[in-house]
C-alpha positions as CSV (number, residue, x, y, z in Angstrom):
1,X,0.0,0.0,0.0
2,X,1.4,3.6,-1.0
3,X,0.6,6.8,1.0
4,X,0.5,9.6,-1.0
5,X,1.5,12.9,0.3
6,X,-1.9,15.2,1.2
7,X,-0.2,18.4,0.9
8,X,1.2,18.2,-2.7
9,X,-1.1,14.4,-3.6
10,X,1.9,13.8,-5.9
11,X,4.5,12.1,-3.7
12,X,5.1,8.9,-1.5
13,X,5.0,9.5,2.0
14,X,8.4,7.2,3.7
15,X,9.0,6.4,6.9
16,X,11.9,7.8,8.4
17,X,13.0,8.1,12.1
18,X,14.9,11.0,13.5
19,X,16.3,11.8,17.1
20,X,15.5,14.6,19.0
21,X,17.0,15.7,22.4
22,X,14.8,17.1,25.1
23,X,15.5,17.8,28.7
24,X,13.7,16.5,31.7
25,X,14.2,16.6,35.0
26,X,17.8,17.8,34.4
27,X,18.5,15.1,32.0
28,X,19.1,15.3,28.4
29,X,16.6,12.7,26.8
30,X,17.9,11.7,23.0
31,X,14.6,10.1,21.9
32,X,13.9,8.6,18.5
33,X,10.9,10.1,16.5
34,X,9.3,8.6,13.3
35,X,7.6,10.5,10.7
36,X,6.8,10.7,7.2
37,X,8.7,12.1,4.4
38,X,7.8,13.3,1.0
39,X,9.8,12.3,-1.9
40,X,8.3,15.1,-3.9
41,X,7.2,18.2,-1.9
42,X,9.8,17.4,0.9
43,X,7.6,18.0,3.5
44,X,7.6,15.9,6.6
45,X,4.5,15.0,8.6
46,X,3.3,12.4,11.0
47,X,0.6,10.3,10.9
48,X,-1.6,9.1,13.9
49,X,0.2,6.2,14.1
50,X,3.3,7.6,14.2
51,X,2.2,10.3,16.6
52,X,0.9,7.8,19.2
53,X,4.0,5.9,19.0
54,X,6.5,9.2,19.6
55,X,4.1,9.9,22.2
56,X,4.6,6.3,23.9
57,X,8.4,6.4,23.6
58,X,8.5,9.7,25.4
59,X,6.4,8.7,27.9
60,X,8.2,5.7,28.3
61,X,12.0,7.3,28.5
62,X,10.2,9.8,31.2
63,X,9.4,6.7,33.2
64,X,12.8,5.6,32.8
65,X,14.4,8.6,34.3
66,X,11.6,8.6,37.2
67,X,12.4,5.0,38.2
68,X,16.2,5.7,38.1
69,X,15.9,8.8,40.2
70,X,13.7,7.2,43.0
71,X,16.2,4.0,43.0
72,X,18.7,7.0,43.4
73,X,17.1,8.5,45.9
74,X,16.5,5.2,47.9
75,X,20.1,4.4,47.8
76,X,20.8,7.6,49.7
77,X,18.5,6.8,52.4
């Protein structure tokens, strides 16, 4: 199945995956994000799909840093 682009509906939408770094908490969070990418317009966009799935790998390097800094925390108790 091809996706076509909606903003030019010439192109094919491909997957790609990027990394952006965000901070949180005082930590520097290198997190992979997928999107879409035109091969004609060269716009990028994300579908739902993709969108819920960033959303889910944020939320779950968040947790990440949560869990270490409690287990941090306990040690110092």
């Amino acid at each position: 199945m091809t996706n076509t682009c909606p903003i030019c509906d010439k192109g094919i939408l491909v997957e790609r995956q990027d990394h952006q770094t965000i901070q949180y908490r005082g930590f520097g969070l290198n997190i992979p994000m997928v999107f879409s990418h035109c091969n004609q317009c060269e716009s990028n966009q994300a579908t739902d799909q993709q969108v819920l799935k960033n959303k889910q790998t944020c939320m779950a390097m968040k947790a990440s840093v949560e869990m270490h800094i409690h287990q941090s925390m306990a040690a110092t108790l």
